[in-house]
N, C-alpha and C positions, 0 to 999 in steps of 0.2 A: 901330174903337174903339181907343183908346190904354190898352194892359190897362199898362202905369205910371205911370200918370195912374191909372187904377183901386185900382189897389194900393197906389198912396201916398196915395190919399187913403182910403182905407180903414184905415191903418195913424197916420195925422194922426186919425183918428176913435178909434182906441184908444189916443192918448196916445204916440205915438212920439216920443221925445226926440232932439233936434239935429238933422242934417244926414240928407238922407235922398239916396241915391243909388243906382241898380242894386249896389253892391259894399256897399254897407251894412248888415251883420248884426242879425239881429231882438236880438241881445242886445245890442250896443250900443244900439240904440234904447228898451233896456228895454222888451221887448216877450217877454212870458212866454207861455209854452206856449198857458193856456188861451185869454190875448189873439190868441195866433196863430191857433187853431184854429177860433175864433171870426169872426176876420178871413176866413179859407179857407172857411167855410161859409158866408159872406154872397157873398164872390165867386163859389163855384159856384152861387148862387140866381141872380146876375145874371148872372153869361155861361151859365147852361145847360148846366155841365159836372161831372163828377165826376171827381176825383183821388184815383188809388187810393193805399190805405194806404202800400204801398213808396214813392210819391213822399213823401210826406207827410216819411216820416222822414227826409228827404236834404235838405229847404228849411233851410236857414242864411241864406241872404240874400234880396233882393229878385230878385235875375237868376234864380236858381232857380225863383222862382217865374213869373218871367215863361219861364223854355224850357216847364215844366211845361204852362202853361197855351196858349200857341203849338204847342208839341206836339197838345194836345190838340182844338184850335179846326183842324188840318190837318187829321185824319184822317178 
């Protein structure tokens, strides 16, 4: 599975604006807390996973969220 393929289009479903790339921060994309957190709960229904709260607070961009979720799809 292509979890940035996932994640962007996940992030194209809450309205993310311009250019989307792994270094692309959820704030330039106008992409607000709740939109994110909301985004984060859809992805762990479909890969199967939970991301503990300390990660949560460390995601600024898309790459974050892809080690987070690679991390977690290893162990």
């Amino acid at each position: 599975m292509n979890y940035y393929e996932e994640i962007k289009n996940a992030l194209v479903k809450k309205g993310a604006k311009g250019s989307i790339s792994k270094d692309t921060t959820f704030k330039s994309m106008e992409i607000d807390s709740l939109d994110l957190m909301d985004m984060i709960i859809s992805l762990e229904n479909k890969l199967d996973i939970a991301i503990p709260d300390d990660d949560l607070v460390s995601l600024k961009n898309i790459n974050d969220v892809l080690n987070v979720i690679e991390k977690l799809k290893n162990e």
